[in-house]
C-alpha positions in Angstrom: 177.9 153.5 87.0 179.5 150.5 85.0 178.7 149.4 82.0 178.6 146.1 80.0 177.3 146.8 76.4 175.8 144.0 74.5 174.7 144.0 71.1 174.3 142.1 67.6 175.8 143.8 65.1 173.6 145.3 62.0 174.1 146.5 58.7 174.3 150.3 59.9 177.0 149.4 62.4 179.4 151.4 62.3 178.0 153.9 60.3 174.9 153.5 57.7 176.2 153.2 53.9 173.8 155.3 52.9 174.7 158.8 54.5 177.4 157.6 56.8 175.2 158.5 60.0 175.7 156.8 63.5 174.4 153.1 63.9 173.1 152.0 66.9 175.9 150.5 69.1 178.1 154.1 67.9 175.1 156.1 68.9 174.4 154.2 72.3 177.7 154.3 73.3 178.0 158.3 73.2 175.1 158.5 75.0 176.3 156.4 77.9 179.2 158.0 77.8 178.0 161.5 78.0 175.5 160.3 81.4 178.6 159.4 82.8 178.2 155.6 82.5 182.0 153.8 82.3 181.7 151.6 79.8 183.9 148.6 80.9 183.2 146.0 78.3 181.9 146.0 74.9 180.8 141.9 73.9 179.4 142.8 69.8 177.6 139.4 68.0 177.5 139.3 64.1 176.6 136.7 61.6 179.1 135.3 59.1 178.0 137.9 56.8 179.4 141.8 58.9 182.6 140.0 60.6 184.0 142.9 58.5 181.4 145.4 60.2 181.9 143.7 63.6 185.5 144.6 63.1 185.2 148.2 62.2 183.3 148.6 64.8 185.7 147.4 67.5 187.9 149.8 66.1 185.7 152.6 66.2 185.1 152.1 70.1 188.9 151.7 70.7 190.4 154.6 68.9 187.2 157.3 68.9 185.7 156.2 72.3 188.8 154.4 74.4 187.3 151.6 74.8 189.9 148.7 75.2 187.7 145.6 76.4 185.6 144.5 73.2 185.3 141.3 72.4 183.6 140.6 69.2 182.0 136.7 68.7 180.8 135.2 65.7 177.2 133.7 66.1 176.4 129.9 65.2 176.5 128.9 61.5 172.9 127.9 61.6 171.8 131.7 62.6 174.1 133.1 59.8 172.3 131.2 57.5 169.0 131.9 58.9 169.2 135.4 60.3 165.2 135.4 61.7 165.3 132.2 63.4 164.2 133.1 66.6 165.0 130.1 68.6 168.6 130.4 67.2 169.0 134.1 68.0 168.0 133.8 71.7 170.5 131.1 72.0 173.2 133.4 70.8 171.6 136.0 73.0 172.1 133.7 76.0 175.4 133.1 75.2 176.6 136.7 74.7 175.0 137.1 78.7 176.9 134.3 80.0 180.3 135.9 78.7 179.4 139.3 80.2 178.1 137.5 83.7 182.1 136.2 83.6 182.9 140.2 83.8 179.9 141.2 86.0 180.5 142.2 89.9 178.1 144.1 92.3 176.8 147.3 90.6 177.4 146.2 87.0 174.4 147.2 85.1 173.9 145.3 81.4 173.3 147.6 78.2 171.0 145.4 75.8 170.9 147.2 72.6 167.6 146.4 70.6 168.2 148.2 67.5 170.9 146.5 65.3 170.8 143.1 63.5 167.7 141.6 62.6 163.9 141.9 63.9 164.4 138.5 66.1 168.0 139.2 67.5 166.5 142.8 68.8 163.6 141.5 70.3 165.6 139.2 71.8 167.1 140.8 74.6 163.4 142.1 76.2 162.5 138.7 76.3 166.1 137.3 78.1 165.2 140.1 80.5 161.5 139.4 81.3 162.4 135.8 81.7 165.1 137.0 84.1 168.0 135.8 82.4 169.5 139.8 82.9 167.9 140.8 86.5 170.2 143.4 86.4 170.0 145.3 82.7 168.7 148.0 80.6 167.6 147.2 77.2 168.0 150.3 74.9 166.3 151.7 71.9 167.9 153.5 69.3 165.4 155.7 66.7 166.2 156.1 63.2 167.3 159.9 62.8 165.6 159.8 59.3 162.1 159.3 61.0 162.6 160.8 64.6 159.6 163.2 65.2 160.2 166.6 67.2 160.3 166.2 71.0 161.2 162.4 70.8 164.6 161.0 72.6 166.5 159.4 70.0 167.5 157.2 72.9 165.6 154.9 75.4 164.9 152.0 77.6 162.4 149.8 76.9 162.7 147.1 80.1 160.4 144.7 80.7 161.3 144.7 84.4 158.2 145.8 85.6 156.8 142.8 84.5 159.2 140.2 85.6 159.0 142.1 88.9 155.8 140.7 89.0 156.5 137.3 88.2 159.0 137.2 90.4 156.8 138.9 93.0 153.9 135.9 92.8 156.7 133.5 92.7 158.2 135.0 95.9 154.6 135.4 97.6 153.6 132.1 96.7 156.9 130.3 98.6 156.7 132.0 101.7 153.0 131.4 102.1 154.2 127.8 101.9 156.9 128.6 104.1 159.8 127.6 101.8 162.4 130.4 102.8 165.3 129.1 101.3 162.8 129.0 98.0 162.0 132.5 98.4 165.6 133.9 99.2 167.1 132.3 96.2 164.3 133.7 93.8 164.9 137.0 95.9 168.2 137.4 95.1 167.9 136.2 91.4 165.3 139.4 90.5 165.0 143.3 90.7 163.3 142.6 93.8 166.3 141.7 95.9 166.2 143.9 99.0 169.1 142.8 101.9 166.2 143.5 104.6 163.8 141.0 103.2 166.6 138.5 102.4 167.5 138.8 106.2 163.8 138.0 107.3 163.9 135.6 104.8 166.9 133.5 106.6 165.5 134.4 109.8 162.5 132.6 109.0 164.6 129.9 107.5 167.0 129.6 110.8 163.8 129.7 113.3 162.3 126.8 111.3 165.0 124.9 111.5 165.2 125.6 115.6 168.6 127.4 115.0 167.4 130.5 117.0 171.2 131.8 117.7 171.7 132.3 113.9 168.0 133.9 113.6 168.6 136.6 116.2 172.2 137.4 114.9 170.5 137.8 111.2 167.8 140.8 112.2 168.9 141.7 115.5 170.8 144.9 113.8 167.6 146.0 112.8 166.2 149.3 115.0 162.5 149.3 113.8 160.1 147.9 116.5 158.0 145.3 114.5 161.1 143.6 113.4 162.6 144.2 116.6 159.4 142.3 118.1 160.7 139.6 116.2 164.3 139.4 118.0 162.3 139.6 121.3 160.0 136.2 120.1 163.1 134.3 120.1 164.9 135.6 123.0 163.4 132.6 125.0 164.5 130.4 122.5 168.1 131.4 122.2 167.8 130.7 126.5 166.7 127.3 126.1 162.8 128.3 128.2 161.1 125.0 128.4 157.7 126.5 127.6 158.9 129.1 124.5 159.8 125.4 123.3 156.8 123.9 123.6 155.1 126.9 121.5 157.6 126.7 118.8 156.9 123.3 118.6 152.8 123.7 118.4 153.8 126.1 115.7 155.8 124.6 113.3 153.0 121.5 113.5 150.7 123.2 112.4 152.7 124.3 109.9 153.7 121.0 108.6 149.4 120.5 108.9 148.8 123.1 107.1 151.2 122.1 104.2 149.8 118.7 104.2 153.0 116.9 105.4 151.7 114.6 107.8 154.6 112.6 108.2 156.6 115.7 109.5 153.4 116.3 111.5 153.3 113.5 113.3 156.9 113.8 114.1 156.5 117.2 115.4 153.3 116.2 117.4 155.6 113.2 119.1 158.4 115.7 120.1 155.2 117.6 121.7 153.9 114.9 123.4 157.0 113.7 124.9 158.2 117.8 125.4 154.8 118.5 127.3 155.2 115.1 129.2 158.8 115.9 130.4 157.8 119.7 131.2 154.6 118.4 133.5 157.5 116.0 135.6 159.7 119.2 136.0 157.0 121.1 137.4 155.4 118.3 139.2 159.1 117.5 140.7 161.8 120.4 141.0 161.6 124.1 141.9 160.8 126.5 138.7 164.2 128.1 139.0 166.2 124.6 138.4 164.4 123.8 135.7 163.0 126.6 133.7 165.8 127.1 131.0 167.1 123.4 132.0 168.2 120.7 129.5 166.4 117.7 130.4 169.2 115.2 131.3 170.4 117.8 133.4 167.5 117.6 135.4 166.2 113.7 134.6 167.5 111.8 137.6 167.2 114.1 140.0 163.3 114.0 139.1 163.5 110.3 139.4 165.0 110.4 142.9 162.1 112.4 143.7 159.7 110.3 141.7 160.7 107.3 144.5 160.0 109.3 147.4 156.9 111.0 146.8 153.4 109.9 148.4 155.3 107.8 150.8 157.0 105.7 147.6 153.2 104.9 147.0 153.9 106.4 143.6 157.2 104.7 142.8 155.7 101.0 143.9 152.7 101.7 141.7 155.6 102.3 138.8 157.5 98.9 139.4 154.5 97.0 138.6 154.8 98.2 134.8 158.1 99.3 134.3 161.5 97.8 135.3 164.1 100.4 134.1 164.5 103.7 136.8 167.6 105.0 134.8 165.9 107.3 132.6 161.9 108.2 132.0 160.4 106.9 128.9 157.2 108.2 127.4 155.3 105.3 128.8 156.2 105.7 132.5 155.4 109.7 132.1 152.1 108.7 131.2 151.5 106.4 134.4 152.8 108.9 136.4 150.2 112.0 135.2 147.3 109.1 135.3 148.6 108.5 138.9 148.6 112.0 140.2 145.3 114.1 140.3 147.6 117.2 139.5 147.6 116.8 136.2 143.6 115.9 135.6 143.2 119.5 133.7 145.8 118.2 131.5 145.0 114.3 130.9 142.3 114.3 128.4 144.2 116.2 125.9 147.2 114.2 126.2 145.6 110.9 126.1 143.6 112.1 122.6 147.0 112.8 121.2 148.7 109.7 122.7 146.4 107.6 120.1 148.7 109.3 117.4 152.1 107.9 119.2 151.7 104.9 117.1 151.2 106.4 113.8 154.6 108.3 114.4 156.1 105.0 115.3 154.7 103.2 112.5 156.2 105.9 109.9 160.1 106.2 112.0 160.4 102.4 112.7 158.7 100.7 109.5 158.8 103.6 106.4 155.3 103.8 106.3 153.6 106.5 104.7 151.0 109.0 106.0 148.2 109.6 103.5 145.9 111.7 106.3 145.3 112.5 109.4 142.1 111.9 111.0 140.6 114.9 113.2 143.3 117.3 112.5 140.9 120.1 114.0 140.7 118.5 117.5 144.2 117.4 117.5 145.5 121.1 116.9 143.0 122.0 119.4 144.1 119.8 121.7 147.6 121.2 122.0 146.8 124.2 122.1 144.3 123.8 124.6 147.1 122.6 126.5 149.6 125.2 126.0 147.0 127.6 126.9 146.7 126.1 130.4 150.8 126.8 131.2 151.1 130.1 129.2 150.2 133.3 127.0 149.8 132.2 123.1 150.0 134.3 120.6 146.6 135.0 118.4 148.6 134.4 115.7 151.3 131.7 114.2 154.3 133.9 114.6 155.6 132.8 111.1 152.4 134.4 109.1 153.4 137.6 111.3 156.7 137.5 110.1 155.4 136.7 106.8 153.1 139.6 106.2 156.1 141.8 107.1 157.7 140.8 103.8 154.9 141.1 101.8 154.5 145.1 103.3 158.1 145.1 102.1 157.7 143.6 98.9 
């Protein structure tokens, strides 16, 4: 294991004036040194007062210990002058982290010693690491040998990690329960938490949000256990384009968006579903299952309106041109006259005229920067789509994000 040590420097550094003994920093670094740890850099911060000490000390650790990187650092002026300012020492604190983070890599683990210089620069290091300033750290006690009792270790952590684990834990929690991955990953990998499993659910939740299914499969799809495995399979569809997958994708991250009270997004993501569901019902209506199932929709588009002009005798296609005067592409509008016109799609029709009302919200909020304070029967519109859904396929009992979610809380 390597090493950074960081310390202030004390009065007993290197050695106590009184018998000559071991201070601190001398008597932590020969017990990192005999548990093996490498001890690649030594960063020592004294007060105006023991530059002298700071300097015998540094030359202790070369020639005794063969230690070659130390870097010794005068404090501010202000905290030489007032040794117990607290505010003052954990500035100087900060700074002697940022100078080892130039020298950290993967692995590194800091050495924060809490027993030299005064009461406010020891405790300063347990409180840099509960407020996660050293994620990756050990902060180390040194007892006085005058007043050691039998069966005591003369040397010993006292982190504080346990409890910024938990800080960091009802941080973590509280982002993904609002769905904010990219939140969640960055906290993640900024604790003692960081796990490269969860991080990978943690993007995959991120990529499938955004719709970027190819990028969400290639982050977990490694993985051999079968719920997360389960999760590859979800987006399977997906990654093929499957007209209906879409359509459930889409139900789900409304609801979402609902559920976080962005009505705005909501109403965008209701509009795609509206005009998704609308464009599915004319496939199925209009072309075999097997040319249109994993089908872009302008692949398909004017073959359906060639059929569109055919069907009941053109009886269909006549009714159209009283209302509409453009045949080179189906708008939202002319979908709608075409699902009123046709008895087919009677099952479907109340639903999608409820959330038709909402199309001019949506266009309201795109095409004039309006707002979106509420949403008015958010219950019956949710219901609506999925009442809908539920007529062309299987849905799951559950949003398939709060599954994935409640996987990295069991991990957590």
């Amino acid at each position: 294991m390597t090493t950074i040590l960081i310390s202030f420097v004390g009065t007993q550094d290197p050695y106590s004036p009184k018998n000559q003994q071991d201070g601190s920093i001398i008597t932590l670094t020969k017990y990192l040194l005999n548990t093996q740890e490498n001890i690649k850099k030594v960063i020592l911060l004294y007060t105006q007062d023991l530059d002298t000490n700071a300097e015998l000390t540094k030359d202790v650790l070369q020639t005794e210990y063969g230690i070659l990187e130390i870097e010794i650092i005068a404090v501010n002026k202000e905290l030489s002058k007032d040794p117990i300012n607290f505010s003052l020492a954990i500035n100087e604190a900060k700074k002697g982290l940022n100078i080892a983070d130039q020298y950290w890599q993967l692995g590194d683990i800091l050495a924060l010693n809490a027993s030299s210089g005064t009461p406010v620069m020891k405790s300063a290091w347990a409180i840099l690491q509960s407020a996660g300033y050293a994620p990756h750290s050990n902060v180390w006690q040194v007892r006085n040998p005058d007043t050691i009792n039998t069966g005591q270790e003369p040397v010993f952590t006292t982190n504080v990690n346990t409890l910024k684990e938990e800080f960091d834990r009802k941080i973590i929690i509280q982002q993904i329960n609002n769905y904010n991955y990219s939140g969640a990953s960055l906290t993640l990998e900024q604790s003692s938490l960081f796990s490269k499993k969860v991080d990978d659910l943690l993007i995959y939740g991120k990529q499938r949000l955004a719709f970027n299914f190819n990028q969400a499969y290639s982050q977990i799809s490694h993985y051999q256990e079968d719920d997360i495995k389960s999760f590859t399979t979800d987006i399977i569809p997906l990654r093929q384009n499957n007209v209906v997958a879409l359509l459930k994708e889409v139900y789900f991250k409304a609801c979402i968006k609902l559920e976080q009270k962005e009505y705005s997004d909501f109403l965008i993501w209701l509009f795609a579903f509206q005009e998704n569901l609308l464009q599915y019902l004319m496939r199925r209506k209009f072309l075999n299952k097997s040319q249109w199932e994993n089908s872009k929709w302008k692949a398909v588009e004017l073959e359906i309106i060639e059929k569109i002009k055919v069907f009941d005798n053109d009886k269909l296609y006549k009714h159209l041109q009283k209302n509409h005067v453009n045949f080179k592409y189906l708008n939202r509008p002319m979908m709608m006259d075409i699902i009123k016109y046709d008895t087919d799609f009677s099952n479907f029709l109340q639903n999608i005229n409820f959330i038709e009302k909402y199309a001019s919200e949506r266009n309201n909020h795109i095409h004039h920067l309006q707002g979106v304070e509420e949403i008015k029967e958010q219950e019956k519109l949710t219901k609506s789509m999925l009442d809908i859904l539920k007529l062309i396929s299987k849905i799951p009992e559950t949003n398939p994000f709060k599954v994935v979610n409640t996987k990295i809380f069991e991990l957590l």
